[in-house]
C-alpha positions in Angstrom: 25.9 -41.1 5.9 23.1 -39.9 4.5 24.7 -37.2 2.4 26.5 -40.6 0.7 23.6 -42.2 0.5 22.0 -40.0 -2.2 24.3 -40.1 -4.9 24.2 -43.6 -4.4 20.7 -43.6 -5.3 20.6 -41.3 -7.8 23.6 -43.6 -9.7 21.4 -46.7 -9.1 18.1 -45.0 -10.5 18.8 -45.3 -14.1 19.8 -49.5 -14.0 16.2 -49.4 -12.0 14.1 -47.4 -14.5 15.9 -49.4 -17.8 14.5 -52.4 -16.0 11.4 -51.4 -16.6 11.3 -50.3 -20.0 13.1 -52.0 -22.8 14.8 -50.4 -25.7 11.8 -50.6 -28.2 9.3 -48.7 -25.7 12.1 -45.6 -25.8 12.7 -45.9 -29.3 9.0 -45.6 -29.7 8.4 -42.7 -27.9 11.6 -41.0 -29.3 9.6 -41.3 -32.7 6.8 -40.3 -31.8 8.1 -37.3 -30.1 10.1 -36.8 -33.6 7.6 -37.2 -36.2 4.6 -35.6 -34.3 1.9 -36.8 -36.0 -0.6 -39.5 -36.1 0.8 -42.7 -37.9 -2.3 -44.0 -39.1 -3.4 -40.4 -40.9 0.5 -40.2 -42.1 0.2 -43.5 -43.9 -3.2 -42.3 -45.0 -4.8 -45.9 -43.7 -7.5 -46.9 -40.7 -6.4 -47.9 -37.2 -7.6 -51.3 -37.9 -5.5 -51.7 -40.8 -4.2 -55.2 -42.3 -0.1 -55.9 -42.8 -0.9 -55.8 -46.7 -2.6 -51.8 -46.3 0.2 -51.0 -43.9 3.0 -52.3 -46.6 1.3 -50.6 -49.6 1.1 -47.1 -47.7 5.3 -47.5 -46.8 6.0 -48.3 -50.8 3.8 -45.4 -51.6 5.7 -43.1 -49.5 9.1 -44.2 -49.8 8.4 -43.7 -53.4 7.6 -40.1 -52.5 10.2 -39.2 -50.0 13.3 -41.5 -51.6 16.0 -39.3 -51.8 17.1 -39.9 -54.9 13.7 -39.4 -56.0 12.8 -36.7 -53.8 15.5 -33.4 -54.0 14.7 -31.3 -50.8 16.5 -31.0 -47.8 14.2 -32.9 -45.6 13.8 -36.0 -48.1 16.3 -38.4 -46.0 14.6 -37.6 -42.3 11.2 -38.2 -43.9 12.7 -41.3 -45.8 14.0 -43.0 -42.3 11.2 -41.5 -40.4 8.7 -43.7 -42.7 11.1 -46.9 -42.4 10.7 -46.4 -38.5 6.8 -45.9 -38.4 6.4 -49.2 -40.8 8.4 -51.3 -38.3 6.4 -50.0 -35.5 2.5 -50.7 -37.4 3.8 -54.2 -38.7 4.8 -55.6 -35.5 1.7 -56.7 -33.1 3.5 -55.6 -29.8 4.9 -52.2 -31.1 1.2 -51.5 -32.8 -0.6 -52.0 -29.7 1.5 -50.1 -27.4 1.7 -47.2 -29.9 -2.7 -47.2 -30.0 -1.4 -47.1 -25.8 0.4 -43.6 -26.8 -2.7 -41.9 -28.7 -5.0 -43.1 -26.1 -3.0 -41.7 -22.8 -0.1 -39.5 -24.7 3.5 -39.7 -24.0 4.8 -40.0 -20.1 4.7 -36.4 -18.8 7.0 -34.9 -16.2 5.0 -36.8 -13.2 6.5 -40.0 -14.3 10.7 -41.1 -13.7 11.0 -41.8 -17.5 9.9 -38.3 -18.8 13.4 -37.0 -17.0 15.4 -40.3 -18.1 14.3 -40.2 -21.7 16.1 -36.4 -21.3 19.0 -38.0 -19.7 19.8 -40.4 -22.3 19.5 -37.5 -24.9 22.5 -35.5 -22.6 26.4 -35.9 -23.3 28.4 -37.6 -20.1 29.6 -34.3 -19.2 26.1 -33.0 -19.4 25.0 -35.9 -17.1 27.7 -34.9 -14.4 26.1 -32.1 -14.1 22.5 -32.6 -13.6 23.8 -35.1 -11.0 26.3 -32.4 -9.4 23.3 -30.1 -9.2 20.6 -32.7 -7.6 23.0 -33.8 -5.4 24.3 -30.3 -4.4 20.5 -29.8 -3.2 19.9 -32.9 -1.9 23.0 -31.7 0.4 21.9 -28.6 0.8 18.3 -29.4 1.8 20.7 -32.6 4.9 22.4 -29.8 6.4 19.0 -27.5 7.0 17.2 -30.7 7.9 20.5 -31.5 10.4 20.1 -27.8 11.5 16.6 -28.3 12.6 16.7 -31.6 14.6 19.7 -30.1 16.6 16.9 -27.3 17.2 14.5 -28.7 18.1 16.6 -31.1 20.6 17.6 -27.7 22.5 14.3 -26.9 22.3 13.5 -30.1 24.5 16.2 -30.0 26.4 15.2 -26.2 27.6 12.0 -27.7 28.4 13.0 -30.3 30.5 15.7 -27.6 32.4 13.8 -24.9 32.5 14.8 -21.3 31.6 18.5 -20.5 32.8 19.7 -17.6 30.4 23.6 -18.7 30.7 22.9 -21.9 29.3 20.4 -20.7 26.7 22.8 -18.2 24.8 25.9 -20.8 25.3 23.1 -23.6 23.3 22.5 -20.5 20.7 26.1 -19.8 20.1 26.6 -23.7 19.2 23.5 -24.0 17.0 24.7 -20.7 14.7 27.4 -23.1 13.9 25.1 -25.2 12.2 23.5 -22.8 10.5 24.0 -24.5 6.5 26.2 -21.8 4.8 27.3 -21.3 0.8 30.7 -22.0 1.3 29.8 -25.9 2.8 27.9 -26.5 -0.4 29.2 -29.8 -2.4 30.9 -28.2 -5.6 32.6 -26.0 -3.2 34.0 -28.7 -1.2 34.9 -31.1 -4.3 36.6 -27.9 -5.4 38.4 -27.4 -2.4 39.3 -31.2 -2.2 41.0 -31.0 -6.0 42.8 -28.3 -4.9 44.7 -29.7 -2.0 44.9 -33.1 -3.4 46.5 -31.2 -6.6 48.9 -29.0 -3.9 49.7 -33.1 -2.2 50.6 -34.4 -5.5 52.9 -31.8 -6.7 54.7 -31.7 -3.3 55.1 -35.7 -3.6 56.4 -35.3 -6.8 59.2 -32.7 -5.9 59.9 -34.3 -2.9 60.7 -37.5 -5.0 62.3 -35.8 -7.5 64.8 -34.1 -4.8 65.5 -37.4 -3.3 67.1 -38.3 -6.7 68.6 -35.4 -7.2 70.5 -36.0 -4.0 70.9 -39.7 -4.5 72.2 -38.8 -8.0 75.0 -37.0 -6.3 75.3 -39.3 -3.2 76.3 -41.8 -6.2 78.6 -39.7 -8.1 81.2 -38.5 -5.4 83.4 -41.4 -4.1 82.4 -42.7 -0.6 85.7 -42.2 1.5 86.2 -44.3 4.5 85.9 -41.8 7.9 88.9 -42.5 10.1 89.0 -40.9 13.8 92.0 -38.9 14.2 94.5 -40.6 16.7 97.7 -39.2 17.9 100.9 -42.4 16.7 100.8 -45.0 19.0 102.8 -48.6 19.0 101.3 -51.5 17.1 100.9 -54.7 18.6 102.2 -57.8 17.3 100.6 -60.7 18.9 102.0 -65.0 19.1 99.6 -67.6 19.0 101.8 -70.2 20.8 102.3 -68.4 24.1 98.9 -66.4 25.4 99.3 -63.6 22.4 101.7 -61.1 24.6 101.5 -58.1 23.5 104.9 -56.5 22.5 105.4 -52.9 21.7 108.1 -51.5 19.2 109.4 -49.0 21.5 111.4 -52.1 23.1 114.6 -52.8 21.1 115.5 -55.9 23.5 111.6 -57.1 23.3 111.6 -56.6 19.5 114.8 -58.7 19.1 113.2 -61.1 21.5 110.0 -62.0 19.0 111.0 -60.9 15.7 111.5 -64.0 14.1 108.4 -65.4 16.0 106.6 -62.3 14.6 107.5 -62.8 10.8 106.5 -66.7 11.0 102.9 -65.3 12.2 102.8 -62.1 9.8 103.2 -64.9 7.0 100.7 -66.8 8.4 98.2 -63.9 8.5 95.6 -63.1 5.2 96.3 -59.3 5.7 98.7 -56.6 7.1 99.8 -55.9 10.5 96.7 -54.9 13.1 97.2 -51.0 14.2 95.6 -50.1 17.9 93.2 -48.0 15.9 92.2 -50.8 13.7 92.3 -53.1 17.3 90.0 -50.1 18.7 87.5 -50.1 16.1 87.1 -53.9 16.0 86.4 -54.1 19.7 83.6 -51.5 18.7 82.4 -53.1 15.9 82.5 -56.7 17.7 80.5 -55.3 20.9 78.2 -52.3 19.7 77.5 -52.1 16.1 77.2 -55.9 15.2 77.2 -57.8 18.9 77.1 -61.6 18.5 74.0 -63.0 16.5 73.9 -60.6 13.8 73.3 -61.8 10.3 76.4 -61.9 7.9 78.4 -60.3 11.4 82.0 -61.3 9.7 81.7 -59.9 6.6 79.9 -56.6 7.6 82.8 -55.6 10.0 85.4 -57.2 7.3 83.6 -54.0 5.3 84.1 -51.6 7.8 87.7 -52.6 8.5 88.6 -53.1 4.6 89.6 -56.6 5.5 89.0 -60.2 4.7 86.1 -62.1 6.9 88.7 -64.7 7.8 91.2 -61.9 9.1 89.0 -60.3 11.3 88.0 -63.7 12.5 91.5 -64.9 12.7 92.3 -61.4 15.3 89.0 -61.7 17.0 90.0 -65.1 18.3 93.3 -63.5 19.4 91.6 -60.8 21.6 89.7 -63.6 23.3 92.9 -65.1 24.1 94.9 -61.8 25.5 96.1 -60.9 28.5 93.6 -58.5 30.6 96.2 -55.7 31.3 96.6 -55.9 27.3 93.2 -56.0 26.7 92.8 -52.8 29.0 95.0 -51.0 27.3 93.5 -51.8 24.0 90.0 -51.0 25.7 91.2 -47.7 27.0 92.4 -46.7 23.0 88.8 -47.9 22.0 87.2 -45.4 24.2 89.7 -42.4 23.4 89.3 -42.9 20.0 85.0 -42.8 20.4 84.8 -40.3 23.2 87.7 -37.7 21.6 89.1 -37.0 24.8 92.9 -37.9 25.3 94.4 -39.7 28.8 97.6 -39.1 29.6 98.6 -43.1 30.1 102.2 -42.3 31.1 100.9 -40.8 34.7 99.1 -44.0 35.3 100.3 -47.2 34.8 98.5 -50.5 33.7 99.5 -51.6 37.3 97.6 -48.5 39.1 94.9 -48.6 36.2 94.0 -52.4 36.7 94.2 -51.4 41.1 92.0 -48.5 40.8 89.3 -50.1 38.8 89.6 -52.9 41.6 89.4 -50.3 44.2 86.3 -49.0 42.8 84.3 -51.9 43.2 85.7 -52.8 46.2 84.9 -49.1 48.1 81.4 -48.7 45.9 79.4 -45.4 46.1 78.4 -44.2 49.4 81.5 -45.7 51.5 82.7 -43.9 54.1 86.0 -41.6 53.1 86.1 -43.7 49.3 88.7 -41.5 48.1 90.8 -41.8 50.5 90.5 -45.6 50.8 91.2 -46.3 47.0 94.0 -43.7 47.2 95.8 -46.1 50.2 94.8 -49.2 48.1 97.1 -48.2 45.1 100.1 -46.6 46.9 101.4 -44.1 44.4 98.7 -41.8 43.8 96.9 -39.3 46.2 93.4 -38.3 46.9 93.0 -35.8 44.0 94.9 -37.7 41.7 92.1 -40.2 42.2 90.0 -38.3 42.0 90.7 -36.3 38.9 91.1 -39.8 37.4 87.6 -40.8 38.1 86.3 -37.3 36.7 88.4 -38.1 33.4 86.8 -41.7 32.9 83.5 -40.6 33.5 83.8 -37.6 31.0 84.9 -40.3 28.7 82.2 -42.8 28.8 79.3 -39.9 29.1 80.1 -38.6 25.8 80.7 -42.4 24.5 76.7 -42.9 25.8 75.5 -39.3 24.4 77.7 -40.0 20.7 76.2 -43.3 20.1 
């Protein structure tokens, strides 16, 4: 704080100091200092001098230092230096503060505006750095005046403890620290300030530039639509009228059964025919990605599925209306398709799947022989069939969890 607060001063010094002298006073001395002599013996007139002796002597020398009257070099400084001294000797105010000058002299380097009438004289960049170098010992000067008082309060402290020689050269090693050193000095730090605030710039820069570089090319290749691999399976083909069965076209007498009910619906229906994988992904979409209450839900998942919004909301209300061994079966796609791992459906049927899941709630963890228990409650399979089952469905839904 009270390395800030010196610059601060030294930038509100010079609004202080032209408070106190006005533009004429510095003009004044500035030509005085110029023209370095007496006024009254230049003009060749008394002290006490009238306005009409004071206007004779300026024609008289403007005569003599005119320069189209007068041809040497220093004609036209002489010639504005005379114009300045008249305006000071026929003004009242200026006169009497100019008698001030001869009797006391010009303000000497004791006085504030001896070192501002210099500053006003200096270029901005000349400015900087007289400031840089006050303030670099004004700095310099803080961190020796820091060093002491942290001195001095181990020096009391010792007092009070009394002489323990562990303590003591600990107490030295941290003051040494202190010690002010060239390379704290404040040009040194601005300097090394530039340089990593040059070093963050350029690394923003490339790091912006890069960004559009690769959303450049992001842009320019066509965005292809990622589809999970999935061995053939039967569609599903589903009636409104009687609970949506679902109907698979490996069934020649089931097929025969609702063909005709299937084209009426099919015709009814904004889009084509629903595949398992298309069923699959909606179930994930509907319960995962964008679960009921999410803004503009319909037409984000009519993105991802490359259909209408009214379609998908046309088979979602279907789903809701299926059977539950249907709806397991379209469950159990959803979470071979997300986990990658295959189940072999034809040693288990929906029957047995539908039991077991049953008999897993119904025996829960910790049951006395479970396995053997949920084996007797489905009949057909054994204990390691079970159990293998259970392995397979846990494997499933693990790397489900760990993928998402």
């Amino acid at each position: 704080m009270r390395v800030l607060a010196l610059p601060s001063l030294l930038f509100l010094l010079p609004p202080l100091i032209t408070c106190q002298w006005t533009s004429e006073d510095l003009s004044l001395y500035d030509l005085v200092e110029e023209v370095g002599v007496n006024f009254y013996e230049w003009f060749d007139i008394p002290s006490d001098a009238t306005q009409n002796q004071v206007k004779k002597a300026y024609r008289k020398l403007t005569l003599e230092w005119h320069p189209d009257r007068n041809p040497s070099l220093e004609a036209t400084a002489k010639f504005r230096q005379v114009a300045g001294v008249y305006e000071v000797l026929k003004k009242a105010e200026l006169r009497e503060k100019y008698d001030e000058v001869l009797r006391n002299g010009l303000p000497s380097w004791r006085q504030p505006l001896y070192y501002y009438r210099r500053m006003r004289k200096l270029s901005w960049y000349e400015g900087l750095l007289v400031l840089l170098f006050i303030a670099t010992i004004a700095h310099y000067l803080m961190m020796w005046a820091a060093y002491f008082e942290k001195t001095l309060v181990f020096k009391q402290k010792k007092q009070k403890r009394g002489k323990r020689d562990g303590e003591t050269e600990t107490m030295r090693e941290a003051l040494e620290e202190f010690i002010p050193k060239y390379s704290q000095l404040l040009p040194i730090l601005l300097a090394k300030s530039t340089v990593i605030l040059g070093k963050n710039i350029f690394l923003a820069i490339k790091d912006a530039l890069a960004k559009e570089e690769v959303e450049e090319e992001k842009g320019a290749e066509p965005i292809e639509k990622k589809r999970v691999p999935s061995t053939p399976q039967p569609e599903f083909k589903f009636e409104v009228a009687q609970g949506l069965k679902a109907v698979s076209t490996n069934d020649p007498e089931m097929e025969r059964k609702y063909a005709k009910e299937s084209e009426v619906v099919s015709q009814k229906q904004s889009g084509s025919s629903w595949t398992p994988e298309e069923l699959a992904y909606l179930v994930r979409l509907s319960t995962e990605k964008y679960p009921a209450g999410t803004p503009n839900r319909w037409e984000q998942m009519g993105r991802s599925l490359n259909r209408t919004p009214e379609d998908v909301i046309q088979m979602a209300g279907k789903m809701k209306q299926m059977k539950q061994e249907d709806y397991s079966k379209l469950l159990m796609t959803s979470i071979q398709q997300s986990s990658g791992v295959t189940v072999a459906e034809e040693e288990w049927t929906q029957m047995e799947q539908k039991t077991f899941e049953s008999a897993l709630q119904k025996f829960p963890k910790g049951t006395e022989e479970r396995w053997d228990r949920i084996s007797e409650e489905i009949g057909t399979k054994s204990k390691k069939q079970v159990m293998a089952r259970f392995k397979q469905l846990a494997e499933m839904i693990r790397k489900k969890k760990t993928e998402n």
